[in-house]
N, CA and C of each residue as an Amber inpcrd file, in Angstrom:
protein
   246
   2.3450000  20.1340000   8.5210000   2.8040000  19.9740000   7.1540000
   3.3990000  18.5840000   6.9090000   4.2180000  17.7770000   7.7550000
   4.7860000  16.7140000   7.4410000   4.1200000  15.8140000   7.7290000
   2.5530000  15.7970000   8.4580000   2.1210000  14.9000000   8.5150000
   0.6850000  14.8340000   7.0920000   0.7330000  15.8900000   6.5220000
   0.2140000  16.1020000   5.2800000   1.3600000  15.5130000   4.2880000
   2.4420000  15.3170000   4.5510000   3.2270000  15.1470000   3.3020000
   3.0580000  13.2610000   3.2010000   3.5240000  12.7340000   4.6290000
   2.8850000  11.7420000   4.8570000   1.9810000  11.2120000   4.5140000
   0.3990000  11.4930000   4.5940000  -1.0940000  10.6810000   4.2480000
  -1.0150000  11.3500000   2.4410000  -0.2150000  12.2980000   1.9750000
  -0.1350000  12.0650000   0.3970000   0.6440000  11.1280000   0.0830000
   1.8140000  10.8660000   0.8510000   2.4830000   9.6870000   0.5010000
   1.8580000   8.1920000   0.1860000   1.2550000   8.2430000   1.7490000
   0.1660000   6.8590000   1.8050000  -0.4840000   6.5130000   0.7120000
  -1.3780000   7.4930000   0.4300000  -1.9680000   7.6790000  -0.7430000
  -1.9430000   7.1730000  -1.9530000  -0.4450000   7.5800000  -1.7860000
   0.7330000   7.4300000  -2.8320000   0.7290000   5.6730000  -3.1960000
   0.8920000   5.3110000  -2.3560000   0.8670000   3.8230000  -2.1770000
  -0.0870000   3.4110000  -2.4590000  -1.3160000   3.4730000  -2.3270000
  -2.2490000   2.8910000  -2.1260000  -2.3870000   2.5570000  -3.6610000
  -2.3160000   3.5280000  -4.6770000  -2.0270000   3.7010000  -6.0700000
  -1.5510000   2.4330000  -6.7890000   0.2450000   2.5620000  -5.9070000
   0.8010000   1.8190000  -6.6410000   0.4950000   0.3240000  -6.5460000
   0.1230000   0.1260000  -5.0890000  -0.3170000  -1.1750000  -4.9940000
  -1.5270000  -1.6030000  -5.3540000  -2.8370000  -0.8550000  -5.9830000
  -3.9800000  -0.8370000  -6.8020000  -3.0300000  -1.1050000  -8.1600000
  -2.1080000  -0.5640000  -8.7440000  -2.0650000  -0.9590000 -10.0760000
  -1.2360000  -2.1430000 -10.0200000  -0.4690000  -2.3730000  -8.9690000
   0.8000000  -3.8250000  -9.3440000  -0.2450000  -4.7480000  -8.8380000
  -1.1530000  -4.7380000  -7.9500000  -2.0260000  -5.5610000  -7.8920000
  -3.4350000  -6.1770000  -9.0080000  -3.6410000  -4.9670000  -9.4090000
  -4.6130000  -4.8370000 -10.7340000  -5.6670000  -4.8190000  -9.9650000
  -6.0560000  -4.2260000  -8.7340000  -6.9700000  -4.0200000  -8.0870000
  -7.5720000  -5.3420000  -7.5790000  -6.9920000  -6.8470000  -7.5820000
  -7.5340000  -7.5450000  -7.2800000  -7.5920000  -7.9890000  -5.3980000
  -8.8820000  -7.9530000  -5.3410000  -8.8730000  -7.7190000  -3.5280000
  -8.1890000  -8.9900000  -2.6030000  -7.4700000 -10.1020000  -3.1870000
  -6.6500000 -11.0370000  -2.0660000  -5.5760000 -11.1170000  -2.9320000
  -4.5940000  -9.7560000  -3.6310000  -3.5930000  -9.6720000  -3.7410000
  -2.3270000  -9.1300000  -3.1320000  -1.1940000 -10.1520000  -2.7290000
  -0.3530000  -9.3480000  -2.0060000   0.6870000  -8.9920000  -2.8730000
   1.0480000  -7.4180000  -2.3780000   2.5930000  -7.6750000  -3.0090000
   3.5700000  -7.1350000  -2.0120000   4.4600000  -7.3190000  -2.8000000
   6.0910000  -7.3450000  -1.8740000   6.4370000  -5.8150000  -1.8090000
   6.1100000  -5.0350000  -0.1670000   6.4300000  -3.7480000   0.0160000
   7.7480000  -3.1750000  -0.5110000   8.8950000  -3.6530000  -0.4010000
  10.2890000  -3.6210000  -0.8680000   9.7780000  -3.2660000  -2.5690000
   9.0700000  -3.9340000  -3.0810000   9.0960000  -3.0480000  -4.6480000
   8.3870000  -1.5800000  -4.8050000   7.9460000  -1.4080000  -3.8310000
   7.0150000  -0.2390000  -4.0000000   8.3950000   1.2280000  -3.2460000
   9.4560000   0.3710000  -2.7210000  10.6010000   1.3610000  -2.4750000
   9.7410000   2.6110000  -1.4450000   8.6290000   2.6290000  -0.6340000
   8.5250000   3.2410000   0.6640000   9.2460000   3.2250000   1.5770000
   9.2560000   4.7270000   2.0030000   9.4290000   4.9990000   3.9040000
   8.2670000   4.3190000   4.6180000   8.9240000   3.8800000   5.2800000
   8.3110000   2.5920000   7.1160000   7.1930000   3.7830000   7.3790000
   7.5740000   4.9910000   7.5380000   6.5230000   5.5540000   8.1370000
   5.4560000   6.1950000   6.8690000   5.3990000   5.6250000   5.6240000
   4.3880000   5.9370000   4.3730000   3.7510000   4.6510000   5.0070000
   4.3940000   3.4210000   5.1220000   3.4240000   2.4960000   5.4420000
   3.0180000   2.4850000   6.5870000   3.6660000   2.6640000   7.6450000
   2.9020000   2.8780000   9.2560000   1.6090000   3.3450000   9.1480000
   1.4040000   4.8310000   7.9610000   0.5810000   5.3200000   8.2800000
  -0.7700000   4.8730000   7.2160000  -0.6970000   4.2490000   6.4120000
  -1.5470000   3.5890000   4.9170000  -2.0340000   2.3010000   6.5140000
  -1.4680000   2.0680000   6.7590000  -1.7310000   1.0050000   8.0510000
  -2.4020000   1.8300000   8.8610000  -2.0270000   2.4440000   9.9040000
  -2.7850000   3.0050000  10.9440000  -4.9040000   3.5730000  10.2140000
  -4.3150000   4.3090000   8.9200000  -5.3050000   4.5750000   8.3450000
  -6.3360000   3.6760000   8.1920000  -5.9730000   2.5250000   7.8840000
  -6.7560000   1.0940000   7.8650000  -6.9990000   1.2630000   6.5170000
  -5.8060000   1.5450000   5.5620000  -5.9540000   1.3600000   3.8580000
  -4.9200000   0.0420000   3.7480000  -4.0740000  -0.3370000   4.4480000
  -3.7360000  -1.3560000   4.0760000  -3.0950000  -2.8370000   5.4650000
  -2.9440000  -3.5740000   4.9910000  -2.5540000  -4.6670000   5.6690000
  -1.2970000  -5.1640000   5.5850000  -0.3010000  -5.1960000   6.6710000
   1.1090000  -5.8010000   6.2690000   1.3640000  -7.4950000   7.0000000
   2.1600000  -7.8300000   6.1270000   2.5580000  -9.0620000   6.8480000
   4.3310000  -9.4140000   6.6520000   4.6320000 -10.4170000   7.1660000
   6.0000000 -10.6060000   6.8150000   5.9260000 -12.3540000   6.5180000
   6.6370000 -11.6310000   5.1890000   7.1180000 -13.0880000   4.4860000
   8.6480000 -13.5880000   4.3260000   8.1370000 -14.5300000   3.8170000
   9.8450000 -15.0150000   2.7740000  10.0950000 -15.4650000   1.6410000
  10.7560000 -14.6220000   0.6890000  11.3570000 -15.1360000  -0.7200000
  12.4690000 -15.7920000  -0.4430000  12.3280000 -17.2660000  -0.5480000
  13.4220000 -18.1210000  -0.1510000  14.1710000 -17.8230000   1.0320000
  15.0620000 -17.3210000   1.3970000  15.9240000 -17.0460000   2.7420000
  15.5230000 -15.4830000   3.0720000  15.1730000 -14.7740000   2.2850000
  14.9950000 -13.8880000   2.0750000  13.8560000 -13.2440000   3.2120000
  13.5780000 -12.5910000   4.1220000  12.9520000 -11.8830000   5.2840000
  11.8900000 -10.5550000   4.0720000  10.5500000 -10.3870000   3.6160000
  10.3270000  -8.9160000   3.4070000   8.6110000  -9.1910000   4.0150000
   8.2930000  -7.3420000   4.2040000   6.8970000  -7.3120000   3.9490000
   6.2860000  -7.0000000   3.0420000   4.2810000  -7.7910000   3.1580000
   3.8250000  -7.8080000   1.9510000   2.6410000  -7.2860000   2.1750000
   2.3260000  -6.0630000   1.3320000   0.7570000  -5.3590000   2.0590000
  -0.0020000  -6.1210000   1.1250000  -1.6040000  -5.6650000   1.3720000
  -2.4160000  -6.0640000   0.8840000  -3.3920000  -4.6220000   1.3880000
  -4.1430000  -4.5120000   0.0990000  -5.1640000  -3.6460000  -0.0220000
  -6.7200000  -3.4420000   1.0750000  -7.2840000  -2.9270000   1.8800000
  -8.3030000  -3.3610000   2.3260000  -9.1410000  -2.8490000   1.4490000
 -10.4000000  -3.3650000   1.5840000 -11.7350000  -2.4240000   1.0810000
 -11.8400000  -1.0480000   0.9630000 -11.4580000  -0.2340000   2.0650000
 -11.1230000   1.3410000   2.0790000  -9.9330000   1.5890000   1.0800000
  -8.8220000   0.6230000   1.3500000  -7.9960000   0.9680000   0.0010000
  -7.8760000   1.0360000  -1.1990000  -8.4970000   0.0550000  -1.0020000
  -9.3580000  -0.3330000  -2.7800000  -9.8900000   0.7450000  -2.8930000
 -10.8060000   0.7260000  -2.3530000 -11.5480000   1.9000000  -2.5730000
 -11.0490000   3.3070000  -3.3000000 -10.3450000   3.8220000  -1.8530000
  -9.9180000   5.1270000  -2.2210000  -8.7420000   4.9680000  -3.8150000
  -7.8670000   4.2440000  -3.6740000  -7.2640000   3.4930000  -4.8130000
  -8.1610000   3.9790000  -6.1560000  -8.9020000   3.1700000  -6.3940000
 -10.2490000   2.7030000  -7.2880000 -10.6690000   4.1400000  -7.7710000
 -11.4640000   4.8620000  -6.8090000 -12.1370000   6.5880000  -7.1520000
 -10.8230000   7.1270000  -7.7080000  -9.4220000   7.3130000  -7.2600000
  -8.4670000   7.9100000  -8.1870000  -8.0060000   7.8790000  -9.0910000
  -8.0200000   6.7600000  -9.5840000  -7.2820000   5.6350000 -10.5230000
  -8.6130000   6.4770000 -11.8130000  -9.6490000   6.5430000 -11.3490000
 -10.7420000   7.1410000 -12.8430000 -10.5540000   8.1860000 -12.8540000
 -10.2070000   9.2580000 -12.2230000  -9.7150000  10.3270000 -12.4670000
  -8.7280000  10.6640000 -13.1230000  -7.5750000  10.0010000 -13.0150000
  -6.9380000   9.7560000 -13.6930000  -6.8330000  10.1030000 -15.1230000
């Protein structure tokens, strides 16, 4: 069950970062706005829906995913359902 609650979470993400991105495929954004649990993204990662990196806003330390093709993807088919 909690690892079902998990890959809906992921999911979850994949969403939000399809719409703050506008679906564009070499967009990053800043994980800290999307307000996830480490392990929603561990697993959007392990899944191979998304890509993390670590940046810096001025002094500032955060990570920044980016969408893969599968994310897009799955992203993309929900988003018309919608």
């Amino acid at each position: 069950m909690v690892s079902e609650a998990v890959d809906g979470a992921a999911r979850y993400l994949l969403y939000k970062l399809f719409d703050a991105t506008a679906g564009r495929p070499d967009a990053w954004q800043v994980l800290g706005n999307t307000e996830e649990r480490l392990e929603t993204v561990a697993r959007a990662v392990e899944r191979g829906w998304i890509i993390i990196r670590d940046d810096r806003i001025g002094r500032i330390k955060v990570q920044s995913g980016l969408l893969t093709r599968e994310g897009r993807r799955l992203a993309q088919d929900s988003s018309m359902g919608r």
